[in-house]
C-alpha positions in Angstrom: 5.4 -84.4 -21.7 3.0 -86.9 -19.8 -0.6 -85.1 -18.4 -1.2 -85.8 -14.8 -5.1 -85.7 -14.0 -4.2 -84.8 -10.9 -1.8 -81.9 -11.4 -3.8 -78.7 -10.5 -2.3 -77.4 -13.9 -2.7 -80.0 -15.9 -4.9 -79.3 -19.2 -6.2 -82.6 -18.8 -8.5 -81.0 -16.6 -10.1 -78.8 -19.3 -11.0 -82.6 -20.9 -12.5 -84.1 -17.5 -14.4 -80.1 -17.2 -15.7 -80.8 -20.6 -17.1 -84.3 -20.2 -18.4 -84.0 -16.7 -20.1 -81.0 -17.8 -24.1 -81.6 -17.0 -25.2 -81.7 -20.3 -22.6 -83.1 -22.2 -23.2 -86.8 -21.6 -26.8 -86.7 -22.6 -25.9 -84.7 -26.2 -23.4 -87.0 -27.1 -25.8 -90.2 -26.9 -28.3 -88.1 -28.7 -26.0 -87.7 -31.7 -25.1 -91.3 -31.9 -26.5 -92.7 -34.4 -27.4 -89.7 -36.5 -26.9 -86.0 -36.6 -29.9 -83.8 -35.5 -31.2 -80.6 -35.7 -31.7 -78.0 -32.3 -35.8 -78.5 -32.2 -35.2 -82.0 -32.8 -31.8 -82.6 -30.0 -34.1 -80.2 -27.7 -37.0 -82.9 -27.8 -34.7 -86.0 -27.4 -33.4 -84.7 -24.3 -35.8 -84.1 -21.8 -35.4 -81.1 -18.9 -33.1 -79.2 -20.9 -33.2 -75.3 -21.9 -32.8 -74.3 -25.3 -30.3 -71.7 -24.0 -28.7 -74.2 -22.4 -28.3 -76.4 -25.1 -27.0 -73.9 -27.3 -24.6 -72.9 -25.4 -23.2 -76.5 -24.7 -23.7 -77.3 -28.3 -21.2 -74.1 -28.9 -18.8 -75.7 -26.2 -19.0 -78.9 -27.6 -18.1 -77.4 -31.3 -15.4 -75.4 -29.9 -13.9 -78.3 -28.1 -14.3 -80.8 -31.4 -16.6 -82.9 -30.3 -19.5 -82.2 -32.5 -19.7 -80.5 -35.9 -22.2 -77.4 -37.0 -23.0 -77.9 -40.6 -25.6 -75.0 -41.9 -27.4 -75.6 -45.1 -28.2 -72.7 -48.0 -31.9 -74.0 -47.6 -35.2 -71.2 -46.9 -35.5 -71.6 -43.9 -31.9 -72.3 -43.3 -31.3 -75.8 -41.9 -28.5 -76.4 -39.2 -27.7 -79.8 -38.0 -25.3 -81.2 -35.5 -23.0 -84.0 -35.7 -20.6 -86.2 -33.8 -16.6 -85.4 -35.4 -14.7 -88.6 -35.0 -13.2 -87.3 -31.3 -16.4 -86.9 -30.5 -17.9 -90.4 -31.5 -14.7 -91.7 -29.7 -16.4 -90.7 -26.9 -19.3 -93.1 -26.8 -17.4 -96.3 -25.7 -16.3 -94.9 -22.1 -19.7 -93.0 -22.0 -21.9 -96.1 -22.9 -19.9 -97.9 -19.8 -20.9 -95.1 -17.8 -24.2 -95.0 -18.5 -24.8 -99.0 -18.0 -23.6 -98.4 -14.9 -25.8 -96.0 -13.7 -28.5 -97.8 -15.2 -27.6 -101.0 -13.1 -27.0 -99.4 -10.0 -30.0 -97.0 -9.7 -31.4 -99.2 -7.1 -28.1 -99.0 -5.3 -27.5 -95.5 -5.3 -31.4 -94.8 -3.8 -31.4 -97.7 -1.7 -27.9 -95.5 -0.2 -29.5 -92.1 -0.5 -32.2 -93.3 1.9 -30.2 -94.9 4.3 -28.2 -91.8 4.4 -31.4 -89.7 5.1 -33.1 -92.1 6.9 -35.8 -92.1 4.4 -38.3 -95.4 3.7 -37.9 -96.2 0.1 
């Protein structure tokens, strides 16, 4: 069976849900090159709650797009980790965020236009 994105059914949905979520994008680049503790993910990512961040971290475990590895350590440590779905993810993320990078300019010049705001 083929998914249609645009099926009001369609699971594929759950996917888009998952990805577009507001936290999502900025989690994944922070695991990219290494996995990371809460206190450390919490600093890397500026404006987020820690309740907030948990509970994304928890959706993005449950979805399998990051791993929770605890270690027998006092204090226990716990670290979080790209899977290999989730590092999969980087490529159409990284050509999202260059674009919205490029075409910040763009989007206020538009936003103040729209308003009739000076910029």
């Amino acid at each position: 069976m083929g998914y249609n994105i645009m099926s009001a059914t369609c699971p594929s949905r759950i996917v888009l849900r998952r990805i577009g979520a507001r936290w999502t994008v900025f989690i994944i680049n922070a695991l990219e090159h290494e996995p990371m503790r809460f206190t450390a993910l919490a600093d890397r990512i500026q404006g987020i709650t820690p309740k907030v961040l948990a509970e994304t971290l928890r959706s993005l475990e449950h979805d399998g797009l990051v791993s929770r590895t605890v270690y027998d350590e006092n204090p226990p440590r716990v670290e979080y980790a790209l899977t290999d779905l989730g590092r999969s993810l980087l490529v159409p993320l990284r050509a999202v965020r260059r674009w919205a990078e490029e075409h910040v300019p763009d989007v206020l010049t538009a936003r103040a236009a729209s308003t009739g705001e000076a910029q």
